[in-house]
MOPAC internal coordinates of N, CA, C and O (Angstrom, degrees):
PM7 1SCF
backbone

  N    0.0000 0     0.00 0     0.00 0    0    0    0
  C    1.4485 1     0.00 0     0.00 0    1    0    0
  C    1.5223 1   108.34 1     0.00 0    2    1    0
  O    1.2310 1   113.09 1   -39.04 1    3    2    1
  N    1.3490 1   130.67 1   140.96 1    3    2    1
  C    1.0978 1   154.93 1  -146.94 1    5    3    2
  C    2.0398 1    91.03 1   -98.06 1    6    5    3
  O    1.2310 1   121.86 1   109.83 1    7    6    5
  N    1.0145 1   114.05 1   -70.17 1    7    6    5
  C    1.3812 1   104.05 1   159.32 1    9    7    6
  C    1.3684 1   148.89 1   -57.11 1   10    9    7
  O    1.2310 1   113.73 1   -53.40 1   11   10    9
  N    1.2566 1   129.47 1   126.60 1   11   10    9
  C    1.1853 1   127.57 1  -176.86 1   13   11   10
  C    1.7538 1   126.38 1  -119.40 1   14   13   11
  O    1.2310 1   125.47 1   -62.32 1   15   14   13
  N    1.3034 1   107.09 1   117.68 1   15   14   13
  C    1.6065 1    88.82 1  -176.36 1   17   15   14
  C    1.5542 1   115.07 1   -80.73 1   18   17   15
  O    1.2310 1   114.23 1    -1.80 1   19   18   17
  N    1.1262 1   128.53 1   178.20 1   19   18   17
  C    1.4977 1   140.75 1  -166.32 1   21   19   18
  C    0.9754 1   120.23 1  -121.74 1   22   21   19
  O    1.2310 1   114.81 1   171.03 1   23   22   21
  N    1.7807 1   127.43 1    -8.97 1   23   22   21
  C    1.6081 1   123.14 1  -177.57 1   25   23   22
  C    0.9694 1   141.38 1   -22.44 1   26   25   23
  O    1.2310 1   125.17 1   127.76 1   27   26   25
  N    1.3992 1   107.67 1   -52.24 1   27   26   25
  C    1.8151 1   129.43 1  -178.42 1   29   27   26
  C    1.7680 1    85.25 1   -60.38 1   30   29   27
  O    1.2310 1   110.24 1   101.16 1   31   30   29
  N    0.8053 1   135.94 1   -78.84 1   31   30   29
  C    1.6987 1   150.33 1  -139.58 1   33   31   30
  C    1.7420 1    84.79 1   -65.21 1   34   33   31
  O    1.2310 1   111.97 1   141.84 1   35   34   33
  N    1.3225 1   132.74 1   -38.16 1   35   34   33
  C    0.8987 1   117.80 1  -156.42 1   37   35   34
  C    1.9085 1    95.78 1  -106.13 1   38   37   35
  O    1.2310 1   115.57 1   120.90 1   39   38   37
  N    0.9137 1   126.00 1   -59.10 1   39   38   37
  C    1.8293 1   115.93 1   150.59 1   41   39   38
  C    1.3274 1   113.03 1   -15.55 1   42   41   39
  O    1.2310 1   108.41 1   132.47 1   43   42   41
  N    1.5613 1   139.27 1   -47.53 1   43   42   41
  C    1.1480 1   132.85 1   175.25 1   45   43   42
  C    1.4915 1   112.12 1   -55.44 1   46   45   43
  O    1.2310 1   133.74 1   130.79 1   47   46   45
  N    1.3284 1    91.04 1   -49.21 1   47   46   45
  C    1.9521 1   100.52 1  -163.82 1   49   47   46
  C    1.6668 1   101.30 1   -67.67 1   50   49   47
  O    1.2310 1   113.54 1   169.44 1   51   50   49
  N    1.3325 1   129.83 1   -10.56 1   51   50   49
  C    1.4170 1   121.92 1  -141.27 1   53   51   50
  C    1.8151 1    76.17 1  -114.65 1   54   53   51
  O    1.2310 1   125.95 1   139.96 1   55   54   53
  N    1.1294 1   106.17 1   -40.04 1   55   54   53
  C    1.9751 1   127.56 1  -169.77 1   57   55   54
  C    1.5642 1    94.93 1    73.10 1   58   57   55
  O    1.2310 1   113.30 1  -140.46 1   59   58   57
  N    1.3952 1   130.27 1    39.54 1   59   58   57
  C    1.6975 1   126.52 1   115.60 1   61   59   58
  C    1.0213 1   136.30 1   -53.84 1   62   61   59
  O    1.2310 1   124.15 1   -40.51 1   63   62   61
  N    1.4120 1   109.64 1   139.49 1   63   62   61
  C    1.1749 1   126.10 1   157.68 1   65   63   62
  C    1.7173 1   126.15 1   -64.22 1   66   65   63
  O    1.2310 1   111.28 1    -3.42 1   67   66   65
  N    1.5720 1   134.02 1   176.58 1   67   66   65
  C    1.4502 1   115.18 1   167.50 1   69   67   66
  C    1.3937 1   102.72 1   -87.66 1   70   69   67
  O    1.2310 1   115.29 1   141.57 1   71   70   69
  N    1.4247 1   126.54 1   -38.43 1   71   70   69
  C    0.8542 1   158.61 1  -159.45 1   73   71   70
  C    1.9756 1    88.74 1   -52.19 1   74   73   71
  O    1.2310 1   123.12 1    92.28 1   75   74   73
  N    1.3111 1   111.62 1   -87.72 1   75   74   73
  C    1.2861 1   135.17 1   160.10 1   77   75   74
  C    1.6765 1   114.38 1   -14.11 1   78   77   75
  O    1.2310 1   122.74 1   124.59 1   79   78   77
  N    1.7228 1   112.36 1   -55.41 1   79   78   77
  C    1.5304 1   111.38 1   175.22 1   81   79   78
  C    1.0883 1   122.46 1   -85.50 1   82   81   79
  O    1.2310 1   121.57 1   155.49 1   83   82   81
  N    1.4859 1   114.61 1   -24.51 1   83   82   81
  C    1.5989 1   131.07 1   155.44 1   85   83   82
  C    1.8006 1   111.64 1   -28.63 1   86   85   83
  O    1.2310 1   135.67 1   115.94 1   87   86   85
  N    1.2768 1    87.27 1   -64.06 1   87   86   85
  C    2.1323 1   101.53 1  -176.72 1   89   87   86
  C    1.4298 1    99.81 1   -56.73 1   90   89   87
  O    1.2310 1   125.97 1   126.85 1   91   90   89
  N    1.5937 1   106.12 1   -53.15 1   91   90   89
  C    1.8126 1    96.96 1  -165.39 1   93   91   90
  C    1.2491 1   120.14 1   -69.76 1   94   93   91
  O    1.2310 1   116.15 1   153.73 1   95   94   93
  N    1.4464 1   124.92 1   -26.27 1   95   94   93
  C    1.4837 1   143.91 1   168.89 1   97   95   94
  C    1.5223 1   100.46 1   -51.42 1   98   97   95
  O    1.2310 1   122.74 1   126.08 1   99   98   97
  N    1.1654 1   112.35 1   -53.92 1   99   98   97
  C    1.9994 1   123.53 1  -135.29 1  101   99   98
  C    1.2860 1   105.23 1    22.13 1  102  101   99
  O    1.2310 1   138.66 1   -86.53 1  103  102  101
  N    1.8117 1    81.44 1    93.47 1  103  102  101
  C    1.6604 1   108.88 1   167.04 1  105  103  102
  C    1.8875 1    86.08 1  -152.96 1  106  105  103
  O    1.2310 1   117.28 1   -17.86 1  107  106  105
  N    1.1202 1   122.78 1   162.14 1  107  106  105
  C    1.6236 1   144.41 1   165.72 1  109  107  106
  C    1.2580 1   118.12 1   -59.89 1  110  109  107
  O    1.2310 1   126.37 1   -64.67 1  111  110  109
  N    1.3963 1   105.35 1   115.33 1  111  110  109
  C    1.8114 1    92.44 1  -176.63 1  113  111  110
  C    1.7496 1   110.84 1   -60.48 1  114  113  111
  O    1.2310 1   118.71 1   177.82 1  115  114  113
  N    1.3882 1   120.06 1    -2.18 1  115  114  113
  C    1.3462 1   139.83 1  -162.88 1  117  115  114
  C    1.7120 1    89.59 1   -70.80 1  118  117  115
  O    1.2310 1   121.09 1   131.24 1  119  118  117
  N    1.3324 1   115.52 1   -48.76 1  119  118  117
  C    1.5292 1   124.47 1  -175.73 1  121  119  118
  C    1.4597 1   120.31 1   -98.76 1  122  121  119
  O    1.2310 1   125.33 1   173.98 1  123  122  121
  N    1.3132 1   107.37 1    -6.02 1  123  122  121
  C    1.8258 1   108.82 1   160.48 1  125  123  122
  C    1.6350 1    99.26 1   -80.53 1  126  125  123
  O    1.2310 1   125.96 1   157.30 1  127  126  125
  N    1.0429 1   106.16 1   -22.70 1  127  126  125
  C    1.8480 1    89.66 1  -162.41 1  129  127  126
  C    1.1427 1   108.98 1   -93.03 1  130  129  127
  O    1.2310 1   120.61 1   166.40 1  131  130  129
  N    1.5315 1   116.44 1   -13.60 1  131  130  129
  C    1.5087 1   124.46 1   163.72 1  133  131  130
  C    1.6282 1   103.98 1   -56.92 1  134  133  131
  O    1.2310 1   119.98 1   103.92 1  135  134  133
  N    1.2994 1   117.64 1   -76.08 1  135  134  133
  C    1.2969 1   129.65 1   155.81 1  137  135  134
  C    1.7062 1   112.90 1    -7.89 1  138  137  135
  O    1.2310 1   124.15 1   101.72 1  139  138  137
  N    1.3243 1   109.64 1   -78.28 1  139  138  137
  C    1.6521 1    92.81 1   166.37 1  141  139  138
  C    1.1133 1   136.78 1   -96.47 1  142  141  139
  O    1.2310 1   117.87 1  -157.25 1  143  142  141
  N    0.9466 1   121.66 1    22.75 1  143  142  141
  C    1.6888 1   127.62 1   134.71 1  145  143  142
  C    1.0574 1   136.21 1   -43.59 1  146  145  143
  O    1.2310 1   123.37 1   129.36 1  147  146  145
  N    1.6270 1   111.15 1   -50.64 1  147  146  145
  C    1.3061 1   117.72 1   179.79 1  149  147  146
  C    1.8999 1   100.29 1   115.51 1  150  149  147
  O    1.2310 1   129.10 1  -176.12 1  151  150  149
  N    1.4354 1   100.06 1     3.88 1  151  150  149
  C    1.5933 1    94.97 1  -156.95 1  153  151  150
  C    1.7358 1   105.58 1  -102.07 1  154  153  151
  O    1.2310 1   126.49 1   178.66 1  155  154  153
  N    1.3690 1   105.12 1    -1.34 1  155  154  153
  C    1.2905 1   106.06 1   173.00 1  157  155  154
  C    1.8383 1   115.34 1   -58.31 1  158  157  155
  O    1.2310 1   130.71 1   -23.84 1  159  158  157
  N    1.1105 1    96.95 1   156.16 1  159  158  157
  C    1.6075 1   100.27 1   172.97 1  161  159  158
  C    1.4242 1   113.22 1  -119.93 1  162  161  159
  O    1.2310 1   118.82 1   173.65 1  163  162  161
  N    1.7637 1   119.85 1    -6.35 1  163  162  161
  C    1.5688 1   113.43 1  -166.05 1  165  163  162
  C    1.4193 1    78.16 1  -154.70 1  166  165  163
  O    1.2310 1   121.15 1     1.13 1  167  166  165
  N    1.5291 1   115.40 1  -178.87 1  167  166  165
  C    1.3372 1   137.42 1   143.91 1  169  167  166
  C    1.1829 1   117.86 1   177.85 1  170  169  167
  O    1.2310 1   127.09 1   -51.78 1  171  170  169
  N    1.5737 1   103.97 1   128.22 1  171  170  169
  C    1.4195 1   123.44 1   173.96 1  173  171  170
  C    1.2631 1   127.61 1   -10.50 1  174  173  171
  O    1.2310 1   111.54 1   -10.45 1  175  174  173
  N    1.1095 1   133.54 1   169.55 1  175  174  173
  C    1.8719 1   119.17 1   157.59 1  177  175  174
  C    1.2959 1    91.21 1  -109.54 1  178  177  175
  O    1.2310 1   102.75 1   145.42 1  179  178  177
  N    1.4011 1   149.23 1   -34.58 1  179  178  177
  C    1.3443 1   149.23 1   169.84 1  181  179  178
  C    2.0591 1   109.28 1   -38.73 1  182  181  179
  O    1.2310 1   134.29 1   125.69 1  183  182  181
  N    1.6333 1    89.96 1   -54.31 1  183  182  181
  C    1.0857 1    99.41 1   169.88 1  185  183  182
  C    2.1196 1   133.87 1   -59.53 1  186  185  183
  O    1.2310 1   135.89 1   154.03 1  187  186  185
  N    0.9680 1    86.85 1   -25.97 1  187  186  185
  C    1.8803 1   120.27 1  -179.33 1  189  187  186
  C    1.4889 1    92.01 1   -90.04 1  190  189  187
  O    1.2310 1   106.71 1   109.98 1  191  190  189
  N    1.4204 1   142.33 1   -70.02 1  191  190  189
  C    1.4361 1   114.07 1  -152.53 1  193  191  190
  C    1.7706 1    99.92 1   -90.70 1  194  193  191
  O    1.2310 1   118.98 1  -169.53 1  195  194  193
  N    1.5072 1   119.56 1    10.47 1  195  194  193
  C    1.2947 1   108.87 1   179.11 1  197  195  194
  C    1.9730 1    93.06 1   -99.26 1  198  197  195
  O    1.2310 1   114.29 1   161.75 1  199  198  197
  N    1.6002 1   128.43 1   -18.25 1  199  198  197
  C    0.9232 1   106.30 1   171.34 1  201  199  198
  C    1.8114 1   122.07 1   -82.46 1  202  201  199
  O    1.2310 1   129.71 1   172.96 1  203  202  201
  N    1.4904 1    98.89 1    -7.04 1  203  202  201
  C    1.5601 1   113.12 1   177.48 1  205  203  202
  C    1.7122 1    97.91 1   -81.64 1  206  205  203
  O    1.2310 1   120.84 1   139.13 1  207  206  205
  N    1.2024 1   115.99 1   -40.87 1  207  206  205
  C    1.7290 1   107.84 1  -173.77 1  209  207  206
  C    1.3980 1    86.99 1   -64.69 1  210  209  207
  O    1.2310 1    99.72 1   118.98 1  211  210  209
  N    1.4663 1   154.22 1   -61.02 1  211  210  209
  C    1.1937 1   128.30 1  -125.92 1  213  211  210
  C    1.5849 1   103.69 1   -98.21 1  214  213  211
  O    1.2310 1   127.59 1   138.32 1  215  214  213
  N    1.4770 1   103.00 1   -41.68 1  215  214  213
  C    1.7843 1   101.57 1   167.83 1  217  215  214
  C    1.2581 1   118.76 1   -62.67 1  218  217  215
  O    1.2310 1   118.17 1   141.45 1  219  218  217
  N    1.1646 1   121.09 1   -38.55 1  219  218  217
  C    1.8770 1   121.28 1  -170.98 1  221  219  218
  C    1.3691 1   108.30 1    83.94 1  222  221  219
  O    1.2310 1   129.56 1  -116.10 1  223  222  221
  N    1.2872 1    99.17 1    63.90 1  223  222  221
  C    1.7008 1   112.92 1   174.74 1  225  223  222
  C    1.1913 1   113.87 1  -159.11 1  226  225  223
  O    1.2310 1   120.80 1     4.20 1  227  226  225
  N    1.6077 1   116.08 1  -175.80 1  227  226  225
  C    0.9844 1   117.44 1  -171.55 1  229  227  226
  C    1.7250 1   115.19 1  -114.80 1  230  229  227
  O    1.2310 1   120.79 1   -25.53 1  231  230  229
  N    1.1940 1   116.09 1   154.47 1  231  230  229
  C    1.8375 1   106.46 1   171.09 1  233  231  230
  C    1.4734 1   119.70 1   -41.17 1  234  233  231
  O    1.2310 1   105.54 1   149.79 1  235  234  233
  N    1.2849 1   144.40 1   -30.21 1  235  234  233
  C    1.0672 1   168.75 1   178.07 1  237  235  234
  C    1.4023 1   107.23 1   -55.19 1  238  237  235
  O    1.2310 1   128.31 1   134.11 1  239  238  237
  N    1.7135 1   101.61 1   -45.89 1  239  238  237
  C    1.5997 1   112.85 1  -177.78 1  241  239  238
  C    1.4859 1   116.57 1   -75.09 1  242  241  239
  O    1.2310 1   133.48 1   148.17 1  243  242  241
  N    1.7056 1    91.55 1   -31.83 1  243  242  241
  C    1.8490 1    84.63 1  -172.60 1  245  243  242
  C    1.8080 1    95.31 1  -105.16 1  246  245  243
  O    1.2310 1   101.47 1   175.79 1  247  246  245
  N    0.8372 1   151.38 1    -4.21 1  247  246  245
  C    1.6993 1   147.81 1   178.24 1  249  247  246
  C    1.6495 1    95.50 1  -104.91 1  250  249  247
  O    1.2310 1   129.70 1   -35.52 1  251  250  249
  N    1.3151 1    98.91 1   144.48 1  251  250  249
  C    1.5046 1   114.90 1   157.89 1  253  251  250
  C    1.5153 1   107.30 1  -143.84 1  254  253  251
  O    1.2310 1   126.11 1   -16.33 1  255  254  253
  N    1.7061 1   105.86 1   163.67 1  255  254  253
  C    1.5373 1   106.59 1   173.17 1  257  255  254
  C    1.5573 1   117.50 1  -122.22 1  258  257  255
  O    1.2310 1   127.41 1   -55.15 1  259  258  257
  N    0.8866 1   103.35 1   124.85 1  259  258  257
  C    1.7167 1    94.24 1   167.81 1  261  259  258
  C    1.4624 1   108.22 1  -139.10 1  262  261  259
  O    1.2310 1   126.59 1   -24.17 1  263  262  261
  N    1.1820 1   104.94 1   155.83 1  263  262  261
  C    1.6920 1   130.39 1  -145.94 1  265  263  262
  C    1.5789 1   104.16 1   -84.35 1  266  265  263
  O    1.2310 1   124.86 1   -56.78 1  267  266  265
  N    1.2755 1   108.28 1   123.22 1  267  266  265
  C    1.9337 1    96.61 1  -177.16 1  269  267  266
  C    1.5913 1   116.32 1   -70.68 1  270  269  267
  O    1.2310 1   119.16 1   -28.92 1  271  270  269
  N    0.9627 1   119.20 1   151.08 1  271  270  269
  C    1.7990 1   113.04 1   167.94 1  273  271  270
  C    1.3189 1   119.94 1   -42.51 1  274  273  271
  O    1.2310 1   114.45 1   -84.82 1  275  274  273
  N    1.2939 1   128.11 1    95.18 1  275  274  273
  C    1.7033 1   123.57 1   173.96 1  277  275  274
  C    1.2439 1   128.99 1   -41.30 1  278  277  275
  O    1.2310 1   124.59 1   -62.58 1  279  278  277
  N    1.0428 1   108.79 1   117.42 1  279  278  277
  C    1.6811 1   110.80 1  -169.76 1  281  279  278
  C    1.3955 1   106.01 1   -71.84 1  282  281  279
  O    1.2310 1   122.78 1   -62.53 1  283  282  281
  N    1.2163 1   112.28 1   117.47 1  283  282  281
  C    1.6959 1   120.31 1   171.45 1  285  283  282
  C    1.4431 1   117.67 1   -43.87 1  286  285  283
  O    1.2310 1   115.03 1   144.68 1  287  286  285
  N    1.1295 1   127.04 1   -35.32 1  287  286  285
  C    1.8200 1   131.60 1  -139.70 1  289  287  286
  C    1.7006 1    91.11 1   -88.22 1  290  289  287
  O    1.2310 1   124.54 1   -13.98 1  291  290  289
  N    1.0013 1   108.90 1   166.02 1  291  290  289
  C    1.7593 1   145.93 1  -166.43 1  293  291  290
  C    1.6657 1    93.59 1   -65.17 1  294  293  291
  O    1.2310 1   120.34 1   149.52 1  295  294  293
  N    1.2898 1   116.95 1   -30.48 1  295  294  293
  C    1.7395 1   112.19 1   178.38 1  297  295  294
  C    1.5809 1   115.57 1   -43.44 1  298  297  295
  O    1.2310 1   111.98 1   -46.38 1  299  298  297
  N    1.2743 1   132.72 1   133.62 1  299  298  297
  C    1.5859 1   124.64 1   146.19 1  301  299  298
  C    1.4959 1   131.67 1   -91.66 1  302  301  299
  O    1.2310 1   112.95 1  -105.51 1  303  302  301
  N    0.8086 1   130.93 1    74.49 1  303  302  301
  C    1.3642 1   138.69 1   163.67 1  305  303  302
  C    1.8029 1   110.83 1    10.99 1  306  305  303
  O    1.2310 1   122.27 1   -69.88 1  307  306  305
  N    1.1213 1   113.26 1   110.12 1  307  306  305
  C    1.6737 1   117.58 1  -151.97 1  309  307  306
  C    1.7149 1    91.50 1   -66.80 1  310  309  307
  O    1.2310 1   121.63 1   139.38 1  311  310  309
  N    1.4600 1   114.50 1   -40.62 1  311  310  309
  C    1.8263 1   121.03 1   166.93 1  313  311  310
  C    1.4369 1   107.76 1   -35.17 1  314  313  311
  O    1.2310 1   105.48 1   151.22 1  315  314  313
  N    1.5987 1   144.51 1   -28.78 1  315  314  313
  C    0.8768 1   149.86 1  -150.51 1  317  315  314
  C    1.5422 1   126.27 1  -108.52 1  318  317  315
  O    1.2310 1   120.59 1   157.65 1  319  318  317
  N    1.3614 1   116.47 1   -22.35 1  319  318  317
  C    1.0877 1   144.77 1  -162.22 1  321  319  318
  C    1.4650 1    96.31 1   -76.73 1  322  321  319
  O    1.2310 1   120.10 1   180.00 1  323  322  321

């Protein structure tokens, strides 16, 4: 996946726990840790500006993008068309 979230990196900087933003959120640490894993597949915006209210940041801070390896071969990507 082309996106990446930042939690861990940003829990360090904040010196939270998940455990800790889990309570202040009330959300499951079961679904923060998806979140920093990397294993999420979606997320809320409800979910996003309640992890920006509690860290004190911005979306910017916890998402990043980086570009997948372009597949060489003759396929077009149906997104592309």
């Amino acid at each position: 996946m082309a996106i990446n979230v930042n939690l861990d990196m940003m829990l360090v900087k904040r010196k939270m726990s998940l455990t800790e933003l889990a309570e202040r959120m009330d959300i499951t640490i079961t679904n923060l840790s998806i979140l920093k894993t990397g294993k999420a597949r979606a997320i809320r915006f409800s979910t996003l500006e309640a992890l920006c209210r509690e860290l004190h940041c911005q979306p910017g801070d916890l998402l990043d993008y980086t570009a997948d390896t372009p597949d060489h071969g003759n396929n077009i990507d149906s997104h592309t068309r």
